[in-house]
C-alpha positions as MATLAB code, in Angstrom:
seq = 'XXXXXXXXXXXXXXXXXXXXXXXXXXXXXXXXXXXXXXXXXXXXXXXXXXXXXXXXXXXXXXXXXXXXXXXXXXXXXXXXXXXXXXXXXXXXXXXXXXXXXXXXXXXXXXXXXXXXXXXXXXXXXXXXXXXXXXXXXXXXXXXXXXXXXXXXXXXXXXXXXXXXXXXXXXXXXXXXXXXXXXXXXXXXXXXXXXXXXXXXXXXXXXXXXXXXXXXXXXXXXXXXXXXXXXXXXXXXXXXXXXXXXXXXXXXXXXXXXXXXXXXXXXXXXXXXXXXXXXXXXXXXXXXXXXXXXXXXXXXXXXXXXXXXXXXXXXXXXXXXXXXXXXXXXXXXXXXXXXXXXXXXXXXXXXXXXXXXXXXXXXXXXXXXXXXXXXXXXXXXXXXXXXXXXXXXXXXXXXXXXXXXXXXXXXXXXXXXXXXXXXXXXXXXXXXXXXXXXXXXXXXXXXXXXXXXXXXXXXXXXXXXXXXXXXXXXXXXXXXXXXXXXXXXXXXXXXXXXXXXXXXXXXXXXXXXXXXXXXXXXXXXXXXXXXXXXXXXXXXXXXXXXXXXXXXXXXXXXXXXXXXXXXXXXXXXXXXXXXXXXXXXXXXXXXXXXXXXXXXXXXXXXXXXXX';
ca = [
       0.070  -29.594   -6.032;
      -1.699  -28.858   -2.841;
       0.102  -26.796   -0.070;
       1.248  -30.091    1.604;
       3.096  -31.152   -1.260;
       4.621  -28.176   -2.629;
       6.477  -27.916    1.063;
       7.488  -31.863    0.576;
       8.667  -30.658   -2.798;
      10.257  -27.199   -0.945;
      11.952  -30.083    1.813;
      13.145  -32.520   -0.500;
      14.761  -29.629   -2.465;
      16.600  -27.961    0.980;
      17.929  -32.028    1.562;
      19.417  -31.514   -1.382;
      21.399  -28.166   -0.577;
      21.902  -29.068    2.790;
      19.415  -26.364    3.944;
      18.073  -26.243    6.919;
      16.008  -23.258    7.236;
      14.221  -21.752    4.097;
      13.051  -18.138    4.056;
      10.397  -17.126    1.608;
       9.729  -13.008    1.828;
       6.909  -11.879    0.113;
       9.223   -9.189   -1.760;
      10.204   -9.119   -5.066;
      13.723   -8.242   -6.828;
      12.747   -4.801   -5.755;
      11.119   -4.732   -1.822;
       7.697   -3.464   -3.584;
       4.888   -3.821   -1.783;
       2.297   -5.339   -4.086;
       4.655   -7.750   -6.400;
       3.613   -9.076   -9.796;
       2.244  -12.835  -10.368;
       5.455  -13.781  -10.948;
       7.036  -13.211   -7.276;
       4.304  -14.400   -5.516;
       6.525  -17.143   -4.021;
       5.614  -16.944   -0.570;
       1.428  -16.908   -2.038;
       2.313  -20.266   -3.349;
       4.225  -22.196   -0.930;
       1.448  -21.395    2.091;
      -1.651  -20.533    0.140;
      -2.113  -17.105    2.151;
      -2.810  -14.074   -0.362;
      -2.384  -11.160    1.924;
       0.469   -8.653    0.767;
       2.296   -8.698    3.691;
       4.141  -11.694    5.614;
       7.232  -14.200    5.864;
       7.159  -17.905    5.440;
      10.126  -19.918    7.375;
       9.980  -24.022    6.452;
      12.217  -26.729    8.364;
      12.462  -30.259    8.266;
       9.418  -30.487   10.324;
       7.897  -27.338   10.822;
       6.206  -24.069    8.657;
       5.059  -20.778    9.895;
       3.882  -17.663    8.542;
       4.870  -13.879   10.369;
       2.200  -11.461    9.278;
       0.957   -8.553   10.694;
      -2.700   -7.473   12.264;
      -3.875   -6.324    9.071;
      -3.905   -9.971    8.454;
      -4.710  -12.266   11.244;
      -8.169  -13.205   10.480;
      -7.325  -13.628    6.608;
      -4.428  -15.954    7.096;
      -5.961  -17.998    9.980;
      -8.619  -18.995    7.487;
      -6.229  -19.396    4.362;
      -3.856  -21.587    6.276;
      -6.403  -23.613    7.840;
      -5.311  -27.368    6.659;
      -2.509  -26.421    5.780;
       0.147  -27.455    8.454;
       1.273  -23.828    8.251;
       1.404  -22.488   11.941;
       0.465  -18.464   12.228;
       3.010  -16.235   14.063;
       0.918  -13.256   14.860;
       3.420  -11.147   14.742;
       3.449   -8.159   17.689;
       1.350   -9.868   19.785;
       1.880  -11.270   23.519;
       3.966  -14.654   23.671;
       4.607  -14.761   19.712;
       7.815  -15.816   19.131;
       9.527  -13.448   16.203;
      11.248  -14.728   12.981;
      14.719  -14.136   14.495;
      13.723  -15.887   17.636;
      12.052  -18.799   15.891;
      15.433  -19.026   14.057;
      17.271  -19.213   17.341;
      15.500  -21.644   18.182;
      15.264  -24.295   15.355;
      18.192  -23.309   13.427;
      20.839  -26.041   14.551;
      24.291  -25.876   15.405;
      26.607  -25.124   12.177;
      23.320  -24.614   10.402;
      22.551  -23.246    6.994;
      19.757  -20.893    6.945;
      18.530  -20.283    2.654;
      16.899  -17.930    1.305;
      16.679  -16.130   -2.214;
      18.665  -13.142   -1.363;
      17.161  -10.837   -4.326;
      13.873  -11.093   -2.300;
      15.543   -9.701    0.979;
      16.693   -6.092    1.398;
      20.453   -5.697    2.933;
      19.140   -5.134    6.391;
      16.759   -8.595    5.924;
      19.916  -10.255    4.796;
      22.240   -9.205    7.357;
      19.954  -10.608   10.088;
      19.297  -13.736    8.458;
      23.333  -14.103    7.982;
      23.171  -12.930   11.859;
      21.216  -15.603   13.074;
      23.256  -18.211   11.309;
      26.468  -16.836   12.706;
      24.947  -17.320   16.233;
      24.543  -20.805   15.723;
      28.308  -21.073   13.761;
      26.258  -21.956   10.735;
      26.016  -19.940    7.369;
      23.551  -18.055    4.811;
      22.748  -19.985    1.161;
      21.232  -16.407   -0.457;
      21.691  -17.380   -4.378;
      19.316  -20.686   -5.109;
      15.766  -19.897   -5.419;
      14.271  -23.435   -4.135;
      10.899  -22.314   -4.728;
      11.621  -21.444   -8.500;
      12.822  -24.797   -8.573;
       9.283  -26.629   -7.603;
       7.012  -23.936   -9.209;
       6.436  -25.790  -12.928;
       3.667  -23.204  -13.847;
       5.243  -19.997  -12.632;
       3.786  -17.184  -14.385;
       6.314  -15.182  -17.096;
       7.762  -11.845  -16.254;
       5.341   -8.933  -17.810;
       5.806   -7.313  -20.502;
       4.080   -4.179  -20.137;
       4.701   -0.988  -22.356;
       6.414    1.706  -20.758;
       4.981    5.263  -21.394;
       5.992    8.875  -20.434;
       4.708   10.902  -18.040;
       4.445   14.670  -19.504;
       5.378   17.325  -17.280;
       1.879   19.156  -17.544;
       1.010   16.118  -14.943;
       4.553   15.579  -13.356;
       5.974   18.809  -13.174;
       9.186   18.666  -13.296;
      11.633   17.932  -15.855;
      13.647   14.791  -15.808;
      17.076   16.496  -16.025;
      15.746   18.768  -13.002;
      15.268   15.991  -10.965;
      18.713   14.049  -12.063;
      20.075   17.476  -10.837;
      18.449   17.039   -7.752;
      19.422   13.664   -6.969;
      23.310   14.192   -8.056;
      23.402   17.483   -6.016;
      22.752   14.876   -2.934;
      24.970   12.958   -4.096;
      27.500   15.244   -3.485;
      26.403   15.797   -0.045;
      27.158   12.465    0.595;
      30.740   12.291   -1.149;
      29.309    9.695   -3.173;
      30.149    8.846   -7.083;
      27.577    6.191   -7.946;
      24.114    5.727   -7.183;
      22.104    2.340   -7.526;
      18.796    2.366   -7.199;
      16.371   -0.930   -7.744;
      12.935    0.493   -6.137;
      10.767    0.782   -8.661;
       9.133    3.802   -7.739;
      11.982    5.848   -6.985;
      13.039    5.470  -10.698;
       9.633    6.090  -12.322;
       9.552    9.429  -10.205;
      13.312    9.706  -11.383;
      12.876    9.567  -15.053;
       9.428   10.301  -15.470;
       8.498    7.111  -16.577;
       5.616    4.829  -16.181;
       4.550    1.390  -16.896;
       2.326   -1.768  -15.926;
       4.537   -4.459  -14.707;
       2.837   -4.870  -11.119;
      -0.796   -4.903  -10.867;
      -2.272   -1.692   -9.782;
       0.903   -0.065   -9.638;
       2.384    1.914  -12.612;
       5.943    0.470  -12.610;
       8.364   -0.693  -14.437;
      10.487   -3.776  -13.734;
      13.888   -2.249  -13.606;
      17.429   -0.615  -11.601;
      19.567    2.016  -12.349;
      23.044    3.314  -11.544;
      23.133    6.765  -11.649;
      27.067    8.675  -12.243;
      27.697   12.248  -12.472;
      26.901   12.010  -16.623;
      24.931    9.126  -17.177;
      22.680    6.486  -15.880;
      22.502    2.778  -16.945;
      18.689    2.321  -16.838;
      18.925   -2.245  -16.063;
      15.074   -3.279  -18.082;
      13.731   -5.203  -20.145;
      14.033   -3.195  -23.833;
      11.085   -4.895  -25.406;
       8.524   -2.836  -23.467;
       9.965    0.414  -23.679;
       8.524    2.460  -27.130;
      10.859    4.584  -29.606;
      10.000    7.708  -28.283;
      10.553    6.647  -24.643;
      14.285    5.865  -25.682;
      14.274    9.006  -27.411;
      13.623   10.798  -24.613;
      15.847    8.747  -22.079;
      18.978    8.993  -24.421;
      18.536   12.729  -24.523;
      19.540   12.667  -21.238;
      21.932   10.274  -21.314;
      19.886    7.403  -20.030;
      21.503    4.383  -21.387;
      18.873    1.032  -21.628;
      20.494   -2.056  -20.845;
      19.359   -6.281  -20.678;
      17.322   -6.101  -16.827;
      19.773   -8.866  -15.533;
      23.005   -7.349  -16.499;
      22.541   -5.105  -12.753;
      24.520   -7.723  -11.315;
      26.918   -8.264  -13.828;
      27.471   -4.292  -13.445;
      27.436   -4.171  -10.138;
      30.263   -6.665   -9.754;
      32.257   -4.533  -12.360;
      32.190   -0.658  -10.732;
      35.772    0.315  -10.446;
      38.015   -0.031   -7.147;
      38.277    3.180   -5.345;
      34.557    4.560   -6.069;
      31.779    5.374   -3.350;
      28.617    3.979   -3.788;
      25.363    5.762   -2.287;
      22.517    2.603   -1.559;
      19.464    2.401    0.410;
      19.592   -0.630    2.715;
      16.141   -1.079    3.024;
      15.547   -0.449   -0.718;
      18.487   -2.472   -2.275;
      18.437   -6.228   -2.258;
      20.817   -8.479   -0.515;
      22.375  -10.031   -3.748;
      22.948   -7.123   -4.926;
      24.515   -6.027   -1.839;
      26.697   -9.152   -1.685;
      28.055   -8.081   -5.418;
      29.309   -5.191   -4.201;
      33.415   -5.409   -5.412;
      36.043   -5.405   -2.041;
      37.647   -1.096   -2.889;
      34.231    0.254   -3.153;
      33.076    2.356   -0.654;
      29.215    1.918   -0.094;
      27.578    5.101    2.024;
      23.963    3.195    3.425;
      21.302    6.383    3.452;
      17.760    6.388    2.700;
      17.403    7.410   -1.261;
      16.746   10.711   -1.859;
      14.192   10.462   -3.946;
      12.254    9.288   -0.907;
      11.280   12.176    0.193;
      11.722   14.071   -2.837;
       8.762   12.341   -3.972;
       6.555   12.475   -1.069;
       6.994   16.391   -0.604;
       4.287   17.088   -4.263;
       5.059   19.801   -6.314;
       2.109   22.797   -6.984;
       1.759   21.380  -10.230;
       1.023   17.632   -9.216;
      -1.060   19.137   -6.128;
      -3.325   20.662   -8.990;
      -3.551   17.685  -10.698;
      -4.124   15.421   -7.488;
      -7.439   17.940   -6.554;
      -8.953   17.535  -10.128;
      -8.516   13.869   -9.389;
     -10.097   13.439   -5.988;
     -12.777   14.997   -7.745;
     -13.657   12.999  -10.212;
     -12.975   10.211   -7.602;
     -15.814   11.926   -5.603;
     -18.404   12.001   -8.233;
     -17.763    8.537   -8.914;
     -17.736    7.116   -5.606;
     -21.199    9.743   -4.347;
     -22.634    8.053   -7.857;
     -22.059    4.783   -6.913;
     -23.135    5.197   -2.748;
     -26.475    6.839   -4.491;
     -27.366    3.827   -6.931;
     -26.569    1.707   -3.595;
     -29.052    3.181   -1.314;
     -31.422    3.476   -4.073;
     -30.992   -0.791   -4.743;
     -31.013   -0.800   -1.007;
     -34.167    0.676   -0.449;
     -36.054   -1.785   -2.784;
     -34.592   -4.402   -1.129;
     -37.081   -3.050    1.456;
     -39.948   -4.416   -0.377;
     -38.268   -7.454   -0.603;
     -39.230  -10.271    1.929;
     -35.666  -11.219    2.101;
     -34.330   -8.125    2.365;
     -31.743   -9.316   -0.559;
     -30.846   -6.207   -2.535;
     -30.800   -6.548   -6.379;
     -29.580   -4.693   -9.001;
     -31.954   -2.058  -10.794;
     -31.024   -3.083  -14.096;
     -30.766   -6.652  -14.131;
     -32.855   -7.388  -11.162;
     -29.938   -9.919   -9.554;
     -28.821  -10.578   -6.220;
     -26.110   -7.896   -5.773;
     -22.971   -9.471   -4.138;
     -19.923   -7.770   -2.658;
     -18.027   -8.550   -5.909;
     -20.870   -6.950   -8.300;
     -21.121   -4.335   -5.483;
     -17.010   -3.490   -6.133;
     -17.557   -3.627  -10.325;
     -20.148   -1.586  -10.390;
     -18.240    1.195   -8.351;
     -15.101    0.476  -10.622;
     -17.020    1.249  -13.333;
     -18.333    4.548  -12.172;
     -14.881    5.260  -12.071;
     -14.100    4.537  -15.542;
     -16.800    6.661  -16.879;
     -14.277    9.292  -15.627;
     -12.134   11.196  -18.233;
      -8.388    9.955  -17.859;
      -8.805    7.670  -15.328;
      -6.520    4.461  -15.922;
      -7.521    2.019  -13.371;
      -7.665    0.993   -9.695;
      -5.008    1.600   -7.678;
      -5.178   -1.614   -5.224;
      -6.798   -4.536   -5.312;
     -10.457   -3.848   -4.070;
     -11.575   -4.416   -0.817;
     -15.886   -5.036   -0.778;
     -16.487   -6.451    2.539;
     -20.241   -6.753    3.786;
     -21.515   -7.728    7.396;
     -18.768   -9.911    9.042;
     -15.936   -9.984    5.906;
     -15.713   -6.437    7.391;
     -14.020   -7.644   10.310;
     -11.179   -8.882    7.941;
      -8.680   -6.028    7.324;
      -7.751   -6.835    3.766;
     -10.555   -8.649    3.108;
     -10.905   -9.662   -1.015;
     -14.017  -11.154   -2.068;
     -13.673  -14.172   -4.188;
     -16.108  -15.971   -6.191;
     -16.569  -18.831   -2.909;
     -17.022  -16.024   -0.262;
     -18.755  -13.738   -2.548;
     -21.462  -12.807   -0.408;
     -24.800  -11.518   -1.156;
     -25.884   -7.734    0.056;
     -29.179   -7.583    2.479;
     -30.402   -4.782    4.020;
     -29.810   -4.776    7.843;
     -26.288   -4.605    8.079;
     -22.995   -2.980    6.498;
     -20.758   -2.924    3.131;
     -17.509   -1.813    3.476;
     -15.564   -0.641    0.433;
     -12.240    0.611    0.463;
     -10.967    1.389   -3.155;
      -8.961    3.911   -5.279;
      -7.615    4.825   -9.058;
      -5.056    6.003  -10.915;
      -5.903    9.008  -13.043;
      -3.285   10.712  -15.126;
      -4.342   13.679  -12.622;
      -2.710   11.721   -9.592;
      -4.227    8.617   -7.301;
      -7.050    8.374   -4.910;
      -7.820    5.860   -2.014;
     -10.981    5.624   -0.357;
     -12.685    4.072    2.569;
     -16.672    4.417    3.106;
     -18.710    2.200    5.311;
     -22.403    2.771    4.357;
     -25.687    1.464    6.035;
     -27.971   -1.137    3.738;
     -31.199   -0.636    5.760;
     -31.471   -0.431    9.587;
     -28.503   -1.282   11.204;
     -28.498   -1.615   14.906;
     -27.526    0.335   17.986;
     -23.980   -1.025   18.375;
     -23.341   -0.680   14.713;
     -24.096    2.537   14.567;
     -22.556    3.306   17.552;
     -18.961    1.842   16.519;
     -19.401    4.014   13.635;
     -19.450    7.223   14.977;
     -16.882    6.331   17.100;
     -14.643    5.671   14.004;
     -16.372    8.770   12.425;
     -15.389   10.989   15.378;
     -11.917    9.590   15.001;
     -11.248   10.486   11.263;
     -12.913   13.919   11.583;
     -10.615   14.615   14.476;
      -7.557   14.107   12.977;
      -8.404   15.501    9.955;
      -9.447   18.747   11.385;
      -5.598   18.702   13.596;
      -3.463   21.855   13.956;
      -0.366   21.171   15.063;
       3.529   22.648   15.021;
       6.099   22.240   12.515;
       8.361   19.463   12.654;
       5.824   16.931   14.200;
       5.339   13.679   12.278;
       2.529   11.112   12.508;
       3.627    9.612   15.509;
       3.115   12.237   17.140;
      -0.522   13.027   15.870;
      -1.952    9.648   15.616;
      -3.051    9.289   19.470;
      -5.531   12.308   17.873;
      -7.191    9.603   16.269;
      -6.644    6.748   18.519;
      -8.017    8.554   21.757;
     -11.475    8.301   21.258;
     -10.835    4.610   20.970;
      -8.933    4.180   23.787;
     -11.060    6.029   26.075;
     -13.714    3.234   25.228;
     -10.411    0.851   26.115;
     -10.847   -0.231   21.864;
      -8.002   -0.067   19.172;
      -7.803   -0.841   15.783;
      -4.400   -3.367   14.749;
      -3.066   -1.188   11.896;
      -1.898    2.243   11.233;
      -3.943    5.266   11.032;
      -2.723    6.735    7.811;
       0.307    6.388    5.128;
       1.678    8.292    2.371;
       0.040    8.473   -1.113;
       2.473    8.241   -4.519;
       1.498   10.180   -7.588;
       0.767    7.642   -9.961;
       2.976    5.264   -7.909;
       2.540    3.206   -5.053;
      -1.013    4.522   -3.589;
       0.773    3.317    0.040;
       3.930    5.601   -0.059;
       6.752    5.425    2.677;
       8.144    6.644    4.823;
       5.141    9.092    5.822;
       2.510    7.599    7.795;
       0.079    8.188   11.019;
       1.437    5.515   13.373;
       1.726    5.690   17.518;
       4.352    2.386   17.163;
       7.421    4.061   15.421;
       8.976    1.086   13.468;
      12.783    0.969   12.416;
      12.773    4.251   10.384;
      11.322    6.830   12.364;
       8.231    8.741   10.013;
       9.711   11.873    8.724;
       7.868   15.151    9.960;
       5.124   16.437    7.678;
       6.076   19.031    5.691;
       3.863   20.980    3.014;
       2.414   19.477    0.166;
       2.680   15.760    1.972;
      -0.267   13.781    1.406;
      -0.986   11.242    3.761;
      -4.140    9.253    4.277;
      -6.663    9.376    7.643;
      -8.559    6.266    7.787;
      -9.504    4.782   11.445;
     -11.525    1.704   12.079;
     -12.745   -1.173   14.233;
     -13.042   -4.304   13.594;
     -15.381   -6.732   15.646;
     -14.626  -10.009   14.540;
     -17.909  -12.303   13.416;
     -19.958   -9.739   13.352;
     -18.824   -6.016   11.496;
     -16.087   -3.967   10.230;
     -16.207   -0.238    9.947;
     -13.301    2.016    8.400;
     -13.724    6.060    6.681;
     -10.502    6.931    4.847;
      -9.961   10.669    3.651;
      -6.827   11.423    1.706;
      -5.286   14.674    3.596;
      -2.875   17.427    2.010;
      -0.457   19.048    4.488;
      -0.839   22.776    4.196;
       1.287   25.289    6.028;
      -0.877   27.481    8.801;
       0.164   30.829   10.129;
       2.964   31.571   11.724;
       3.715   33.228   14.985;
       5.784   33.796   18.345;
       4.683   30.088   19.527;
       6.422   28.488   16.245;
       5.177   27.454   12.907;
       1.303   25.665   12.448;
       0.391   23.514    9.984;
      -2.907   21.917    9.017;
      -4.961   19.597    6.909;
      -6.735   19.708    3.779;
      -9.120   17.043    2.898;
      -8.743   16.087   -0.476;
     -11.683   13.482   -0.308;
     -14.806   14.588   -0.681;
     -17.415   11.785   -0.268;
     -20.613   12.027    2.377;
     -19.914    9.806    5.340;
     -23.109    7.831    5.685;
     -26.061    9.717    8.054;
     -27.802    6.288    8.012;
     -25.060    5.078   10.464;
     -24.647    8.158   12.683;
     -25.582    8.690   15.806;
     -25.552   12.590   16.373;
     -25.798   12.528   19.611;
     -23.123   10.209   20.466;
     -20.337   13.630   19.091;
     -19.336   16.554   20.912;
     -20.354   19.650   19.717;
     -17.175   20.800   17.530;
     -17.114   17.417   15.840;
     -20.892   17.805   14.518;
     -19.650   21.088   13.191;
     -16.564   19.555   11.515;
     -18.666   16.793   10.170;
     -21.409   19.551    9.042;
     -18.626   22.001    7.457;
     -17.252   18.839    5.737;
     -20.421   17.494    4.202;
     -21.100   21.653    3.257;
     -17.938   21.079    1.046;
     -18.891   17.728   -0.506;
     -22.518   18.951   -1.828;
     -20.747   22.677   -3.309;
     -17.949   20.650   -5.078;
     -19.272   17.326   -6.078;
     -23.341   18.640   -6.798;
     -22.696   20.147  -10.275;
     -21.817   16.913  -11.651;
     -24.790   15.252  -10.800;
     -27.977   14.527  -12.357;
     -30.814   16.238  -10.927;
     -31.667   13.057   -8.778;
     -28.631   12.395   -7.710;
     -28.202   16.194   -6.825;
     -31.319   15.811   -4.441;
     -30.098   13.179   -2.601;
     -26.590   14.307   -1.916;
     -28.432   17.121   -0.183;
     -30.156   14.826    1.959;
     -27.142   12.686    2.750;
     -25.132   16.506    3.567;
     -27.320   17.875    5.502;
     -26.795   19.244    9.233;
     -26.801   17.787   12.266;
];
């Protein structure tokens, strides 16, 4: 079925339930981010791929919310389609809840599949309705019903993750999480996002691409914890291990079944933005629920020595791969020089390179690496005008082929059992011109800025990010997404709530406290013609101390040249050269001595002062 008859199919469905509205999040079961093949509901009733966004049908109508990240990428997705685009945060663009206002009618029924919306989602969807004397339908998945080739729910071994990489012990962290419990007066805990229990129980799996997760939710009570997943993908000794502690496995869709059967009288702790709606809604009447972000939130975010360890030894071997794969890059670049062309070809098999082969070939740099275990996020390999696209992903129809004169764009990462790495480098493929290279420094002065910030204890990204953002807005530029987020350890490589963002959004960002990491990654974006972005992943380290308060600083944990090719020198003050000159002084003295001899030679070209 093409997209116009899938939402005939979607219509003809709502008829029958007396549906007026449908809602179709992009969220799975468990409000992840990136959701497996399986959830992609919202991908198949509107055709747009992007991880982020909201579909809303009617009798007559379809739109899709998305953010800036996005607006390029689902303007040409939808194209055809009938599917309007709600850009959403701009001027004049009517939000979901106001669209809803409007075309919801009187004593309407707005649907959705509540497992897909967290409790706050719900509650405004049920909100909406009640404005208009209508009601929610939350428990019939319409698009399940239309879907005839819907992929199978994965079935991914789970594994352990040893404390020499972790460290800390499961029961230290259960100990953790039930002393908070306390704090809160709370008796139960139920817990459904998927990276909160991995970090929990020290567990790890493959049930979401690029993210090492397992499909599951737990209630956790002062002496137990039902762990709700599928027991086909979880080994002997990972029962072992869970039992020991009195982890007790049970069938993945008994949660609700549970849920509906805690005893009268009990408090319940839940996260509101991290619980779904259904489950909300099976809540028993006697049970006290106490909404608070989960614990392990932050838990998680603030590393532990050991995992900082591990996380450097990964960025390294990140580093080598990624200086490896920028070197074999200009080298194909510069014999595309003698090409008439200008097409650049790869040295071994002598073939147009493409933006595709371009992202492969740096993947499998990467894998040449010892414990690495694969990428962390889909790829992004933009060249020349895909740039301009946020979250560009090359397919095999806009696969375009690399020529010298203008830009690639990569922004990439792995998992390593050391920790995860995410990466942004913009690099040169020839002579690029004077505006190019000027919108690169710009984005170059941004990043080194920011990553070279001292600032008081107790600030957060919000209050940082105009760091980055000024030298943009003192050209009267900006850049439509946030400046930096939080990185998981073998999680989710984008981990809330930390982030770098001047627009606080319904959860304030926590302030940055030692051992955060948190990525720095400015760009522009200059649609039809080039996209520039440099990410470094940042550690916050404690400073000194002294009458005026408590300081805190940066460390880069990236350690990757920024490309000279696209710098202008000049165009920096004279503190950022010698940021940008101390930096590359680090990348040659810790990446050089894994490097061949010619390799070695040109990082010390590509580091040298300016």
């Amino acid at each position: 079925m093409n997209i116009s008859d899938r939402l005939t199919a979607l219509r003809h469905e709502m008829e029958r339930e007396n549906i007026d509205i449908y809602i179709v999040p992009t969220d799975d079961y468990h409000q992840s981010e990136y959701v497996g093949d399986y959830f992609k509901c919202r991908q198949f009733i509107t055709g747009f791929t992007g991880s982020a966004g909201t579909a809303a049908v009617t009798m007559d109508k379809a739109g899709l919310w998305t953010d800036g990240r996005y607006f390029i990428q689902a303007e040409q997705e939808l194209s055809g389609s009938g599917i309007t685009l709600y850009r959403s945060g701009e001027p004049g663009v009517d939000t979901l809840d106001e669209f809803l206002a409007k075309e919801l009618p009187e004593g309407g029924v707005i649907g959705f599949d509540g497992r897909t919306a967290d409790v706050n989602t719900g509650k405004r969807f049920a909100m909406a309705a009640v404005k208009k004397k209508g009601t929610v339908s939350y428990r019939k998945d319409l698009i399940g019903r239309i879907w005839s080739d819907r992929p199978c729910l994965p079935k991914e071994r789970v594994w352990l993750l040893e404390e020499k990489y972790c460290g800390e012990s499961r029961n230290s962290k259960l100990e953790r999480v039930r002393r908070k419990m306390k704090d809160f007066s709370a008796d139960v805990h139920l817990l459904s996002s998927l990276d909160d229990i991995a970090w929990l129980l020290n567990i790890r799996g493959g049930d979401i691409a690029y993210c090492p997760l397992v499909l599951s939710y737990l209630l956790l009570f002062e002496d137990h914890a039902e762990l709700f997943a599928d027991a086909d993908k979880f080994p002997e000794n990972v029962c072992h291990s869970l039992s020991d502690h009195n982890v007790i496995l049970k069938p993945y869709d008994e949660i609700y079944t549970a849920v509906c059967g805690l005893p009268s009288g009990i408090t319940l702790l839940i996260d509101p933005e991290r619980v779904n709606y259904t489950l909300y809604k099976s809540i028993p009447e006697g049970i006290k629920t106490v909404a608070k972000e989960n614990p392990e939130v932050l838990m998680k975010c603030m590393k532990n020595d050991t995992e900082i360890g591990n996380i450097r030894n990964a960025h390294i071997k990140d580093a080598v791969a990624h200086t490896k794969f920028m070197y074999w890059l200009k080298t194909a670049s510069e014999a595309g020089s003698r090409c008439d062309a200008g097409i650049i070809k790869d040295p071994q098999t002598n073939t147009p390179l493409t933006e595709i082969s371009a992202s492969d070939k740096l993947e499998a740099f990467r894998a040449e690496q010892e414990g690495y275990l694969g990428a962390g996020f889909a790829p992004i390999s933009a060249f020349g005008s895909h740039g301009a696209i946020v979250h560009y992903s090359a397919s095999p129809e806009s696969d375009a082929v690399l020529t010298r004169g203008k830009m690639l764009l990569t922004d990439t990462g792995g998992h390593y059992r050391e920790g995860s790495t995410d990466i942004t480098r913009t690099v040169a493929l020839g002579e690029i011109s004077k505006k190019e290279k000027e919108d690169f420094t710009l984005v170059a002065r941004a990043m080194l800025r920011l990553m070279n910030a001292a600032f008081l204890h107790g600030c957060s990204g919000a209050n940082l990010d105009c760091i980055a953002r000024e030298v943009f807005w003192k050209e009267h530029v900006n850049f439509n997404h946030g400046t930096g987020h939080g990185v998981g350890y073998l999680l989710n490589v984008h981990e809330a709530p930390v982030n770098f963002r001047w627009k606080e959004g319904a959860s304030p960002a926590p302030a940055l406290e030692r051992n955060m990491i948190i990525s720095d990654e400015p760009g522009l974006y200059i649609e039809g013609s080039h996209g520039i972005r440099l990410e470094n992943i940042l550690l916050v380290c404690e400073d000194e101390e002294n009458e005026y308060g408590r300081f805190m600083h940066f460390e880069p944990l990236t350690y990757v040249p920024i490309d000279l090719d696209a710098l202008l020198p000049e165009r920096m003050t004279a503190e950022e050269r010698i940021m940008l000159n101390r930096y590359h002084s680090e990348v040659y003295k810790k990446v050089s001595p894994y490097l061949n001899e010619k390799e070695r030679i040109w990082l010390k070209q590509y580091t040298r002062p300016v």
